[in-house]
LOSEDO-752684 format. One record per residue (C-alpha): residue number from 0; residue in three letters; y, z, x. Coordinates in steps of 0.25 Angstrom, whole numbers, plus 5000, padded with zeros to 4 digits. Each point is the difference from the previous one (the first is absolute). Layout:
<atoms>
atom nr: NUM&rest: ALA&v: Y&w: Z&u: X
...
</atoms>
This chain:
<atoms>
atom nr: 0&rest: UNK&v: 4943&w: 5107&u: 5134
atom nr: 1&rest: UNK&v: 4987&w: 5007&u: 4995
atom nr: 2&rest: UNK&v: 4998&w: 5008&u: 4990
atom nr: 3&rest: UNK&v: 4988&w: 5004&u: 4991
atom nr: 4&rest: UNK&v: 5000&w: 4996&u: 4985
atom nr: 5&rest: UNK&v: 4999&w: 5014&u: 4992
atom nr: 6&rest: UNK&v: 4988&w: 4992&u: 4991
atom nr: 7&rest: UNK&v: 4993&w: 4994&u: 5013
atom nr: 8&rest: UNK&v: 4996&w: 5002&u: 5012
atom nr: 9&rest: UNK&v: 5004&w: 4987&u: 5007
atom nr: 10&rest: UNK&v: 5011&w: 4999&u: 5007
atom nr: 11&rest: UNK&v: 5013&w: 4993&u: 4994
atom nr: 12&rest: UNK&v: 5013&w: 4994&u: 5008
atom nr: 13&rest: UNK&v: 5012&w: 5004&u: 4992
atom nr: 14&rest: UNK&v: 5014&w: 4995&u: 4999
atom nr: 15&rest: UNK&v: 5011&w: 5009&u: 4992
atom nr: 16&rest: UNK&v: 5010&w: 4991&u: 4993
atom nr: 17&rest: UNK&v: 5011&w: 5009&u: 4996
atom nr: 18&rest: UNK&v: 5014&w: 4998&u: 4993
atom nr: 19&rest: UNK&v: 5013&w: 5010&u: 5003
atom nr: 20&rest: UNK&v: 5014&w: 4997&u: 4994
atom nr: 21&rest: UNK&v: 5008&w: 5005&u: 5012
atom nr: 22&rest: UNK&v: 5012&w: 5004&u: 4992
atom nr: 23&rest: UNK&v: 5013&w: 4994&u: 5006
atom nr: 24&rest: UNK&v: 4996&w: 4995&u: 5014
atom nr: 25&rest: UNK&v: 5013&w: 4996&u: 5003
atom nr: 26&rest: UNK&v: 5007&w: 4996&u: 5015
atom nr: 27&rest: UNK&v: 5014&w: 5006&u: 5001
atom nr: 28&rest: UNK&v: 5007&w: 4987&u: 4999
atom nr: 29&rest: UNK&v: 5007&w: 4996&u: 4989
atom nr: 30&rest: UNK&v: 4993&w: 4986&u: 4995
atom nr: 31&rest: UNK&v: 5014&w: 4993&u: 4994
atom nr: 32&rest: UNK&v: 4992&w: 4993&u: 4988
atom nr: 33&rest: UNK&v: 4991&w: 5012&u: 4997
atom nr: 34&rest: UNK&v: 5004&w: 5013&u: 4994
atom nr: 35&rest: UNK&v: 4997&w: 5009&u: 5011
atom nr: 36&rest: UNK&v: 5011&w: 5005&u: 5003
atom nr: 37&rest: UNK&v: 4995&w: 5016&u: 4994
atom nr: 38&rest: UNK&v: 4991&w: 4998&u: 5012
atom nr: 39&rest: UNK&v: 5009&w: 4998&u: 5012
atom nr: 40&rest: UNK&v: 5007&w: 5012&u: 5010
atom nr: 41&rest: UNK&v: 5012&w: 5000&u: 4990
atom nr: 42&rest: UNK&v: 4992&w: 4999&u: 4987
atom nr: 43&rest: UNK&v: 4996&w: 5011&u: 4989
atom nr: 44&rest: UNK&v: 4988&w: 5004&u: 5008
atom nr: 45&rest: UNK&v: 5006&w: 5000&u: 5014
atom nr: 46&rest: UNK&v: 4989&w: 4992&u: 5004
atom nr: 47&rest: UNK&v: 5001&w: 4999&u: 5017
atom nr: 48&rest: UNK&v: 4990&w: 4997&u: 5011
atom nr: 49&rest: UNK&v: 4994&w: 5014&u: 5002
atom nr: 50&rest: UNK&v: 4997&w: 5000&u: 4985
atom nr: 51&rest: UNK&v: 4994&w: 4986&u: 5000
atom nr: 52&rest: UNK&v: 4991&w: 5003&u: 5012
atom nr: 53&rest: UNK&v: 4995&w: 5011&u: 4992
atom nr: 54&rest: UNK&v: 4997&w: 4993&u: 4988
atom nr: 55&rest: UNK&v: 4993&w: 4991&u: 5009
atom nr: 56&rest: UNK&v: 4992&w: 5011&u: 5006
atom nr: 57&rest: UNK&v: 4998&w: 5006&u: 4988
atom nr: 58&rest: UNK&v: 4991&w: 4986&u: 4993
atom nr: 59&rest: UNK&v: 4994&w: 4997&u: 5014
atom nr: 60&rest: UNK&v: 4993&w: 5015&u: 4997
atom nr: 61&rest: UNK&v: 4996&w: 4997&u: 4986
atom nr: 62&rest: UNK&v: 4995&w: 4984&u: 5002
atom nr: 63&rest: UNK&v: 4992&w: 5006&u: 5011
atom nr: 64&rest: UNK&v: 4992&w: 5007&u: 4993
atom nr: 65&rest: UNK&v: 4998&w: 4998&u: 4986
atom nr: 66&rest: UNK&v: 4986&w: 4997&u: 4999
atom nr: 67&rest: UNK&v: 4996&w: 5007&u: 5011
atom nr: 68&rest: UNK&v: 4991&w: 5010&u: 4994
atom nr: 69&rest: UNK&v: 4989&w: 4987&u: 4998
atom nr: 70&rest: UNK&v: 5005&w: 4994&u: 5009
atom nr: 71&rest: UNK&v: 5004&w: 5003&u: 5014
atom nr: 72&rest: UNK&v: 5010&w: 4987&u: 5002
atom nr: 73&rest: UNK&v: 5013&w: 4998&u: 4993
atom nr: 74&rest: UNK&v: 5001&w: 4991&u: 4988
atom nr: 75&rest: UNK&v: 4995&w: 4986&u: 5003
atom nr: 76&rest: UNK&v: 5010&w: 4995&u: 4992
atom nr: 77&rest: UNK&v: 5014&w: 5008&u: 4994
atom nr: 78&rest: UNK&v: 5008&w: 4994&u: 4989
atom nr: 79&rest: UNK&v: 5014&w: 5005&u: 4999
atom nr: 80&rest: UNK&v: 5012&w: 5000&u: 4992
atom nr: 81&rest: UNK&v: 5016&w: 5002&u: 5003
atom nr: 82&rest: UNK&v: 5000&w: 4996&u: 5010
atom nr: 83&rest: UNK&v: 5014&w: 4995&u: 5006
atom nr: 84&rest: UNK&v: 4996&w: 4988&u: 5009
atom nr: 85&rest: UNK&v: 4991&w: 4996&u: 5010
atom nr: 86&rest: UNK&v: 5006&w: 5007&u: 5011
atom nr: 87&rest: UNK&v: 4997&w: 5015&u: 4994
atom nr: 88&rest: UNK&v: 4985&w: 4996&u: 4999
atom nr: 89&rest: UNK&v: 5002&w: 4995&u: 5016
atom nr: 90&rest: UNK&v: 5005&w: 5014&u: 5003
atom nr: 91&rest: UNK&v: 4989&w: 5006&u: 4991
atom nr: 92&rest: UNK&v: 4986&w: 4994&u: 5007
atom nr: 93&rest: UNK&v: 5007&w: 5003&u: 5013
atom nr: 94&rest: UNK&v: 5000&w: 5016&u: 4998
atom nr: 95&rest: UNK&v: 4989&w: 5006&u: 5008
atom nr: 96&rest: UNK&v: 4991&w: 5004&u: 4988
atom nr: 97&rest: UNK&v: 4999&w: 4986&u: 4998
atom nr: 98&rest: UNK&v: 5001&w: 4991&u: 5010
atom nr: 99&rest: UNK&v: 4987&w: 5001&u: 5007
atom nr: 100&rest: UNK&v: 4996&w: 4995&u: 4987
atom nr: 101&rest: UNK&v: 5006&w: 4985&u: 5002
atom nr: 102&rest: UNK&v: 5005&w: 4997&u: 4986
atom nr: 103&rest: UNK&v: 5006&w: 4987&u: 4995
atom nr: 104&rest: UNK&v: 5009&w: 4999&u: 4991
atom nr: 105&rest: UNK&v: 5003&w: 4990&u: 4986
atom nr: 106&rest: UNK&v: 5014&w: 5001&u: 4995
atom nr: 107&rest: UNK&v: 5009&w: 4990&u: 4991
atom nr: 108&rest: UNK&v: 5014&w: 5006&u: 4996
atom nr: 109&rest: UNK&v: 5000&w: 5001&u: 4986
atom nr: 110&rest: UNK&v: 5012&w: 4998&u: 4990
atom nr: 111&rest: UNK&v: 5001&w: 5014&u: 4998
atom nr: 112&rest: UNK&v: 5015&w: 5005&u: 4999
atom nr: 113&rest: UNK&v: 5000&w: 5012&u: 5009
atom nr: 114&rest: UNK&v: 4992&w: 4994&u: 5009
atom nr: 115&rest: UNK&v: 4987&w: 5005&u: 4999
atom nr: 116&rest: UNK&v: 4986&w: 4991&u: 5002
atom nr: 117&rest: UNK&v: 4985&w: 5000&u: 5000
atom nr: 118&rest: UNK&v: 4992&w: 4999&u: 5011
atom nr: 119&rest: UNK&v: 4984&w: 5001&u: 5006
atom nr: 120&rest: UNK&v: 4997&w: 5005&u: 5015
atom nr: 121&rest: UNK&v: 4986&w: 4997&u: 5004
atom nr: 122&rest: UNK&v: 4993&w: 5002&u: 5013
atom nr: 123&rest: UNK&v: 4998&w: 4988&u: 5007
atom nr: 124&rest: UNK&v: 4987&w: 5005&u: 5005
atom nr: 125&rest: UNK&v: 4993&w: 5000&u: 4987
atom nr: 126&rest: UNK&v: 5009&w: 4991&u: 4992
atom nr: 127&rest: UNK&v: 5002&w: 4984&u: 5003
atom nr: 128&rest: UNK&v: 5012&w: 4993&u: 4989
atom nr: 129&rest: UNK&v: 4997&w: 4986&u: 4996
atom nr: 130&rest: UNK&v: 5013&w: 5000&u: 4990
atom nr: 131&rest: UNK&v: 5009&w: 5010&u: 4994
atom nr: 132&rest: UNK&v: 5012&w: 4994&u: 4990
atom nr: 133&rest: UNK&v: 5008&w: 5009&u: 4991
atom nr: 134&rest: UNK&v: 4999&w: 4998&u: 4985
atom nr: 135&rest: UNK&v: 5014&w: 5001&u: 4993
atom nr: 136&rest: UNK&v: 5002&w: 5008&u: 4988
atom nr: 137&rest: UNK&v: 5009&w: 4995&u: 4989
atom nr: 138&rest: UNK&v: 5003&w: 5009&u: 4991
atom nr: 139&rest: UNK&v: 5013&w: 4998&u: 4989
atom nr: 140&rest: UNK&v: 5008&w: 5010&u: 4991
atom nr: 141&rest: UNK&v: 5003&w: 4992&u: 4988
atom nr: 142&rest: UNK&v: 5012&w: 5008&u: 4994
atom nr: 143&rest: UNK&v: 5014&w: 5004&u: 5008
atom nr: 144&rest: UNK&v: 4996&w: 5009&u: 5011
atom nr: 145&rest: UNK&v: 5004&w: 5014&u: 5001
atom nr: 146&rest: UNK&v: 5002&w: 5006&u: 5013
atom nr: 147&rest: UNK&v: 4992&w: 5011&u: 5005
atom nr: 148&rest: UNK&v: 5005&w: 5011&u: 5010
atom nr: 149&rest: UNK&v: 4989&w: 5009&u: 5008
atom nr: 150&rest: UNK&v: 5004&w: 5014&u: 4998
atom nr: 151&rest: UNK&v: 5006&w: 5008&u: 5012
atom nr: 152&rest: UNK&v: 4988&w: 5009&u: 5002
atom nr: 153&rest: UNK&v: 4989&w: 4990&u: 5003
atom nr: 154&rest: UNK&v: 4991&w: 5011&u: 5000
atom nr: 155&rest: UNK&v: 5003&w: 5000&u: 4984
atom nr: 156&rest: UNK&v: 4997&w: 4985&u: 5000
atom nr: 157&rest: UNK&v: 4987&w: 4996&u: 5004
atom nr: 158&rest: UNK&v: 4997&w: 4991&u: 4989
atom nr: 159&rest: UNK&v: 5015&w: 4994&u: 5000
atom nr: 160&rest: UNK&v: 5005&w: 5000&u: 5015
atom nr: 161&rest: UNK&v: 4996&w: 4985&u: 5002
atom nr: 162&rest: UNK&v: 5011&w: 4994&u: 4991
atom nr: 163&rest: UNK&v: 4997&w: 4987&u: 4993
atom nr: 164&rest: UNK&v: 5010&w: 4989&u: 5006
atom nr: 165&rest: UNK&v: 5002&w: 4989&u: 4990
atom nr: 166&rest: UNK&v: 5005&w: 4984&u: 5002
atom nr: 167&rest: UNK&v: 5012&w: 5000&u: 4990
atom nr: 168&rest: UNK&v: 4999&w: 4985&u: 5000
atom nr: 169&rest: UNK&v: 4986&w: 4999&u: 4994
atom nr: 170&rest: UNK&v: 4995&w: 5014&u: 5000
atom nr: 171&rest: UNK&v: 4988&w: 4999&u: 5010
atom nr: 172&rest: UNK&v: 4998&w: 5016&u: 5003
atom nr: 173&rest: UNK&v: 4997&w: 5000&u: 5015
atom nr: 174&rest: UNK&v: 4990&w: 5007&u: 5006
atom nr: 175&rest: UNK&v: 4989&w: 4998&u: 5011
atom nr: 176&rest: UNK&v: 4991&w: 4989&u: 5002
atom nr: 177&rest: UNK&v: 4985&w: 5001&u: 4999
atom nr: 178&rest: UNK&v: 4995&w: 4999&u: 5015
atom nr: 179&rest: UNK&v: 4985&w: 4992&u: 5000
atom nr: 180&rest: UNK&v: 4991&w: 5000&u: 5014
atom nr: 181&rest: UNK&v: 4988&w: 4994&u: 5002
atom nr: 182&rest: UNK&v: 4992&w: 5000&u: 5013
atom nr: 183&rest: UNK&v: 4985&w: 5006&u: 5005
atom nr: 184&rest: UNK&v: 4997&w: 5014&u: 5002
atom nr: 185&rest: UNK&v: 4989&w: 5000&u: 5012
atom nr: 186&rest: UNK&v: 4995&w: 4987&u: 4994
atom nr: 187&rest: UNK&v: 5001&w: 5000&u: 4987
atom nr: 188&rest: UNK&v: 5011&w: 4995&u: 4989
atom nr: 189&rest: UNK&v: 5011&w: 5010&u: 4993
atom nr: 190&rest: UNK&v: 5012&w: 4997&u: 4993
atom nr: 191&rest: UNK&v: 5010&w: 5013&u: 4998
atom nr: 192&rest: UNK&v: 5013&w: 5000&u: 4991
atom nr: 193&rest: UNK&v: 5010&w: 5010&u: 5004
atom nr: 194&rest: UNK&v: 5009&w: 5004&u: 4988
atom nr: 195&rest: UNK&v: 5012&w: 5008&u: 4996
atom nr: 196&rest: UNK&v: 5002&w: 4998&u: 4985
atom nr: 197&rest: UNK&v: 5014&w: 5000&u: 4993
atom nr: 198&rest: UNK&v: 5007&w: 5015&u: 5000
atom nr: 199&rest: UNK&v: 5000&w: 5008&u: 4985
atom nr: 200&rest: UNK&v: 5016&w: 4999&u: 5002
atom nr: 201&rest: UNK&v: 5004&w: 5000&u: 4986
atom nr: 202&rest: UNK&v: 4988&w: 5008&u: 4995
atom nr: 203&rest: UNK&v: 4985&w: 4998&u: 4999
atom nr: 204&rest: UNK&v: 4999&w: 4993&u: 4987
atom nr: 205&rest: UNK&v: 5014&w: 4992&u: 5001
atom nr: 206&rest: UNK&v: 4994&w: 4993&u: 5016
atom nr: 207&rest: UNK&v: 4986&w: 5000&u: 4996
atom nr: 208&rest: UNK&v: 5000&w: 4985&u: 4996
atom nr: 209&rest: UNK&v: 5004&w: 4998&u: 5016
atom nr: 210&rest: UNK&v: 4987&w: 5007&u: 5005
atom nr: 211&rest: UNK&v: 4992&w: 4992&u: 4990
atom nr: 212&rest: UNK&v: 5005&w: 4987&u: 5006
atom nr: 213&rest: UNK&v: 4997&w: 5006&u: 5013
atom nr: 214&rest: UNK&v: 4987&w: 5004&u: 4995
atom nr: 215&rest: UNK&v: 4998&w: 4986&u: 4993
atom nr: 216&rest: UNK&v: 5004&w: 4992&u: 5015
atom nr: 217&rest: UNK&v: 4990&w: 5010&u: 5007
atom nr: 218&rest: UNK&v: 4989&w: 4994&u: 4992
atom nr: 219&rest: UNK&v: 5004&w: 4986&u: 5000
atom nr: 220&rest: UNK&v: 4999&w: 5002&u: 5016
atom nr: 221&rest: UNK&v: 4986&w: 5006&u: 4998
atom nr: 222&rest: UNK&v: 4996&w: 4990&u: 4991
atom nr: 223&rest: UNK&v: 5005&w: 4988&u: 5010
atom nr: 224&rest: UNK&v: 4990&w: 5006&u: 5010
atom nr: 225&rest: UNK&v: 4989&w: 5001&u: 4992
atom nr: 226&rest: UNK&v: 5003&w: 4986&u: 4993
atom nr: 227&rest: UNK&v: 4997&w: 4994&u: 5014
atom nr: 228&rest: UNK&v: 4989&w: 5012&u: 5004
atom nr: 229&rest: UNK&v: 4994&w: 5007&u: 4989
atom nr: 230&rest: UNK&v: 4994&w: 5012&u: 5011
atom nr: 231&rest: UNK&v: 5015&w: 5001&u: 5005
atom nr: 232&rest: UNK&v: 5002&w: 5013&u: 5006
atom nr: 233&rest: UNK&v: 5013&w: 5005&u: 4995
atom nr: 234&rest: UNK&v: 5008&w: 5011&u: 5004
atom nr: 235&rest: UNK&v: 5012&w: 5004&u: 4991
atom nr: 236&rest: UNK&v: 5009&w: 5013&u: 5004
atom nr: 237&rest: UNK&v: 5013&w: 5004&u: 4997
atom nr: 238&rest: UNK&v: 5011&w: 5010&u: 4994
atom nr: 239&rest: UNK&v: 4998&w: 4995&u: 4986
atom nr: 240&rest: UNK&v: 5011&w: 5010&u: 4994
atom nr: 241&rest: UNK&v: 4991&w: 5002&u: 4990
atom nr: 242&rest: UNK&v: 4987&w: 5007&u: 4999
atom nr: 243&rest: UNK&v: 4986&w: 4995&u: 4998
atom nr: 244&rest: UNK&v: 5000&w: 5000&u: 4984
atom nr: 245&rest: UNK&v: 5014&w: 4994&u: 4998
atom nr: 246&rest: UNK&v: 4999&w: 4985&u: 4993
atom nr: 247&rest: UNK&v: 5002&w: 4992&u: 5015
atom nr: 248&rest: UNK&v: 4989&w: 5006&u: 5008
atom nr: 249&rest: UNK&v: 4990&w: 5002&u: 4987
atom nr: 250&rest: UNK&v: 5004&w: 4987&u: 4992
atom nr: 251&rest: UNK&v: 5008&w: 4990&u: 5008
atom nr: 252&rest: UNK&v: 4992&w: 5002&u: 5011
atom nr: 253&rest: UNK&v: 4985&w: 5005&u: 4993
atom nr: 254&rest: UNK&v: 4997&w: 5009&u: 5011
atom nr: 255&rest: UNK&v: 4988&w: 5009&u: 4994
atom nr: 256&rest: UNK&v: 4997&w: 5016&u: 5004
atom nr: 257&rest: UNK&v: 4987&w: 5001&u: 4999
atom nr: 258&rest: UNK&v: 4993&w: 4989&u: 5010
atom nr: 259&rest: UNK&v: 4988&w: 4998&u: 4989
atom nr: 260&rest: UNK&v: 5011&w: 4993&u: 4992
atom nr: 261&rest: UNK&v: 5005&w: 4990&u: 5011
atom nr: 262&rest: UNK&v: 4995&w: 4986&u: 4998
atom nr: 263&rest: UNK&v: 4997&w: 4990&u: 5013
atom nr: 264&rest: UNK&v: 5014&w: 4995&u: 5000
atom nr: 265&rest: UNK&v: 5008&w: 5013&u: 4994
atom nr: 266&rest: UNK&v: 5006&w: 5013&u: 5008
atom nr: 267&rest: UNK&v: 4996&w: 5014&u: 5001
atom nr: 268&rest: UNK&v: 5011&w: 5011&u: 5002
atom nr: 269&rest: UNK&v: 4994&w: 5012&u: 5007
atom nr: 270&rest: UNK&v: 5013&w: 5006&u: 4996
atom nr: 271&rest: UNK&v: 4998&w: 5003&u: 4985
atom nr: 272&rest: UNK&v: 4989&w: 5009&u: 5001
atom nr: 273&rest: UNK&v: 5009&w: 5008&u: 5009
atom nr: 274&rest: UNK&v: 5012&w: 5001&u: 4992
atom nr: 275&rest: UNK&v: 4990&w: 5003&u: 4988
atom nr: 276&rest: UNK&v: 4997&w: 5013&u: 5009
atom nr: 277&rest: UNK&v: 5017&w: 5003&u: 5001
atom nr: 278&rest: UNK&v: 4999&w: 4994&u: 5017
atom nr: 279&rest: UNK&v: 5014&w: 4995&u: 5003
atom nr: 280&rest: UNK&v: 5007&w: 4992&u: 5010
atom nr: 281&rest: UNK&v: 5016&w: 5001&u: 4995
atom nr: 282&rest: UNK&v: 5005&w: 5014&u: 4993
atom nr: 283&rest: UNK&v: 5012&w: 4998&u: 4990
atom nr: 284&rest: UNK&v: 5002&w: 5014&u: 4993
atom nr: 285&rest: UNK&v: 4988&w: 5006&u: 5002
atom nr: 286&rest: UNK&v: 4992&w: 4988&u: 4994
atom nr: 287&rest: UNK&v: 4992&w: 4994&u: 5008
atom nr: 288&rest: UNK&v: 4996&w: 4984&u: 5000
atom nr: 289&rest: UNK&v: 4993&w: 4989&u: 5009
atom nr: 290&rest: UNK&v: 5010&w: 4990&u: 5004
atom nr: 291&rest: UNK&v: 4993&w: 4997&u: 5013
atom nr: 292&rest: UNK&v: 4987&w: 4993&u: 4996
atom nr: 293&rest: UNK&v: 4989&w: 4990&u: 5008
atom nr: 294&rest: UNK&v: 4992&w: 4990&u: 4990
atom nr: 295&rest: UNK&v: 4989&w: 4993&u: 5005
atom nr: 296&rest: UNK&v: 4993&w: 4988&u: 4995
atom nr: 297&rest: UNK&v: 4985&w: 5000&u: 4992
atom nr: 298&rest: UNK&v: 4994&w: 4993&u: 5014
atom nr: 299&rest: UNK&v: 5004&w: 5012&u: 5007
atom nr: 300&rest: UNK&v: 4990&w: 5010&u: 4992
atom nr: 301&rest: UNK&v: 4987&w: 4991&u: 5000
atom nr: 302&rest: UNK&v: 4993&w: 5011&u: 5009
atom nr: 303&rest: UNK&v: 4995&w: 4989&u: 5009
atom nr: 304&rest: UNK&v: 5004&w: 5007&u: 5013
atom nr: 305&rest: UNK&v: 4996&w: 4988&u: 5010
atom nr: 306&rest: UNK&v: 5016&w: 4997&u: 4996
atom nr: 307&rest: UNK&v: 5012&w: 5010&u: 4998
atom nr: 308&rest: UNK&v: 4999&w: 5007&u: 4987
atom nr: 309&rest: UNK&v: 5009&w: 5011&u: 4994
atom nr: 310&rest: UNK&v: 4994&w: 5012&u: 5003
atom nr: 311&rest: UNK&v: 5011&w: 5013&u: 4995
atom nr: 312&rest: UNK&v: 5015&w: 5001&u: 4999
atom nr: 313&rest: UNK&v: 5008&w: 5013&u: 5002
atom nr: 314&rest: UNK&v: 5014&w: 5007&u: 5000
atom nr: 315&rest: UNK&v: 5007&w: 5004&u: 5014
atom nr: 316&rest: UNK&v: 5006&w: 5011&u: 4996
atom nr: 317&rest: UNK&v: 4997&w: 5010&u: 5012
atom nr: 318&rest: UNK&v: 5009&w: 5013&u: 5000
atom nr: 319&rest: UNK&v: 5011&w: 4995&u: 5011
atom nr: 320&rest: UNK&v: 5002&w: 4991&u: 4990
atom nr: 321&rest: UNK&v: 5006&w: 5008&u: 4988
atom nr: 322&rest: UNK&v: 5010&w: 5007&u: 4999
atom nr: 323&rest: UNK&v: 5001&w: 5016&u: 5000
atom nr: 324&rest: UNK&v: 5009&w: 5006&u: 4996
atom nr: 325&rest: UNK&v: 5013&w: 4997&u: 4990
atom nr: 326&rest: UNK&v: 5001&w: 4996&u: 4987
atom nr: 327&rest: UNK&v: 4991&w: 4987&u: 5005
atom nr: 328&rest: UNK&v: 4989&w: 5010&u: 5005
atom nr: 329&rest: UNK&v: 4987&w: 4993&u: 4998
atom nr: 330&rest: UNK&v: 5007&w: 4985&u: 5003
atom nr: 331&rest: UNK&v: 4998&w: 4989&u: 5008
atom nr: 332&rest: UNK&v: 5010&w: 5006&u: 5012
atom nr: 333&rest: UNK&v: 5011&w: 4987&u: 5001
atom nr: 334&rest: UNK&v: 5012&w: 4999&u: 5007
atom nr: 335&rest: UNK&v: 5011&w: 5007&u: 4998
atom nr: 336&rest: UNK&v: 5014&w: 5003&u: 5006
atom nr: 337&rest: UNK&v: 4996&w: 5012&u: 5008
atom nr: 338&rest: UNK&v: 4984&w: 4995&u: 5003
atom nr: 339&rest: UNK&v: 4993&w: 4988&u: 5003
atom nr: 340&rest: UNK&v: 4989&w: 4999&u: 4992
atom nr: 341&rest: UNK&v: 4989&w: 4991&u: 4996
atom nr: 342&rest: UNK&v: 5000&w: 4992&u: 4987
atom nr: 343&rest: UNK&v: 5002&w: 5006&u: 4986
atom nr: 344&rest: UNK&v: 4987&w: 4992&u: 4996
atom nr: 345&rest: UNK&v: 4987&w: 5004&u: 5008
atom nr: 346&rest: UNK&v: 4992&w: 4989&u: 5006
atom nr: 347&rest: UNK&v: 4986&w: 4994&u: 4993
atom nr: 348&rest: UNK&v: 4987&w: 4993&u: 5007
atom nr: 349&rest: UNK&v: 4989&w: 4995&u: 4999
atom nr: 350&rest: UNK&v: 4986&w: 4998&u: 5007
atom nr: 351&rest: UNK&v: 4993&w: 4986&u: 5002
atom nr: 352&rest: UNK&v: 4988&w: 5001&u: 5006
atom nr: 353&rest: UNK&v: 4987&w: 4990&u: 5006
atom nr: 354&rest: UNK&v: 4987&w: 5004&u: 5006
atom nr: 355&rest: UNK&v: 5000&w: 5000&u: 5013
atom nr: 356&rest: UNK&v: 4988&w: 4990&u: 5005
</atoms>
């Protein structure tokens, strides 16, 4: 993996680390203590094999090559969200877009009520685990639950179709775990957070206290790396459900935009300057918003390229994967009951790269 940096002339190894939410990978059996059964042959989407091995198909195409126009390997490193179980992900790094590729795969099941987890493929090549634990997120509705119901049309729903499940004993809202891998990238150190914050079921404003908790757990993780390192390199990526400005990412987790504002143990988002430009990942109503987002800690921008360091971060938002034509024309192209699609958010990246000696 060479490239040439656009600044220098030296040569650079490069290794995309990218994140996708894979919208509702689900197998076709029906899990008896998850709510899946939408996604089953009987169920509202009809869901049967032919359909799922072209959903399979159709993520082996895009994880294959995001990146790729920097980079002529596949992301070193994917983090994905719903996600049904480990099995899908097994069918997944066997499709022949991705297999010769040799990918690993970190999974918990979450407590997730429909079923839905996180998880980090890595290619085994480049990337050796040392640990991997999942961080449970506890979060609580303090007042009588109300319940919510997704709206039939999930195409209308893209903010609310991830229904908030609620613990009536003592209100614990579930939702996913915050998955945390450390291990050595060709030689060196790196610690990745996989996340996929609480849904805005219920509206924005009423949830956003969930996503500030998540946010708040996020940097209590960080902070626990850096407390025993303070040169950590941390990765944190994720469907956030909200968008870079919002009160979880920019206060409970203090990621900064502009990288001359990121102290030695804060986070930059790469992400802000592109939603200041109107970029999206997720289309609700003809508003766009970055819900797919990769942070990156101050060690990682230090320009000292005899070790990884950021280098740019990007959309993947290539023309096969928008939709074109309908009343959704111009958006991510998801599934629906007459075409397999893709995802209804786009996937993101970014580049580390080290001078190649």
């Amino acid at each position: 993996m060479i490239s040439k940096s656009n600044a220098q002339t030296k040569a650079f190894s490069i290794h995309t680390v990218a994140f996708y939410n894979f919208e509702n990978l689900f197998d076709t059996i029906n899990d008896p203590i998850t709510n899946d059964e939408e996604w089953t042959p009987t169920g509202a989407q009809h869901w049967n094999a032919k359909k799922y091995r072209q959903k399979l198909e159709n993520l082996a195409r895009v994880l294959s090559e995001i990146g790729t126009g920097e980079n002529s390997n596949s992301p070193t490193f994917i983090g994905g969200v719903e996600i049904e179980n480990r099995l899908v992900l097994e069918d997944l790094v066997k499709q022949p877009k991705l297999i010769d590729k040799e990918y690993g795969i970190i999974h918990f099941d979450s407590p997730d009520k429909r079923g839905i987890d996180v998880a980090l493929l890595y290619q085994k090549k480049q990337f050796q685990p040392t640990s991997y634990i999942n961080v449970p997120l506890y979060v609580y509705k303090g007042e009588q639950p109300v319940k919510e119901t997704p709206k039939t049309d999930s195409s209308e729903n893209l903010e609310t179709e991830d229904v908030i499940a609620i613990n009536t004993k003592n209100y614990r809202v579930y939702t996913r775990d915050q998955l945390l891998v450390t291990g050595f990238l060709n030689g060196e150190e790196i610690h990745i957070i996989v996340n996929h914050w609480p849904s805005r079921a219920g509206g924005e404003k009423k949830s956003s206290p969930y996503r500030e908790v998540a946010g708040a757990l996020n940097r209590k993780i960080i902070d626990s790396l850096q407390l025993i390192n303070p040169s950590a390199k941390v990765i944190t990526m994720g469907d956030l459900n909200d968008s870079p400005f919002n009160n979880s990412v920019k206060k409970a987790l203090g990621a900064k935009g502009k990288i001359q504002e990121v102290k030695p143990l804060g986070i930059y988002n790469p992400f802000e300057e592109m939603a200041n430009k109107g970029l999206g990942t997720i289309a609700f109503r003809d508003s766009w918003d970055i819900f797919d987002q990769i942070l990156i800690s101050g060690s990682l921008l230090q320009k000292d390229y005899n070790t990884f360091q950021y280098w740019k971060a990007g959309i993947y938002n290539k023309p096969f994967l928008i939709q074109k034509n309908g009343k959704y024309k111009g958006y991510p192209l998801r599934h629906s009951l007459t075409e397999i699609g893709f995802s209804d958010h786009f996937p993101v990246y970014v580049y580390l790269i080290k001078e190649k000696k």
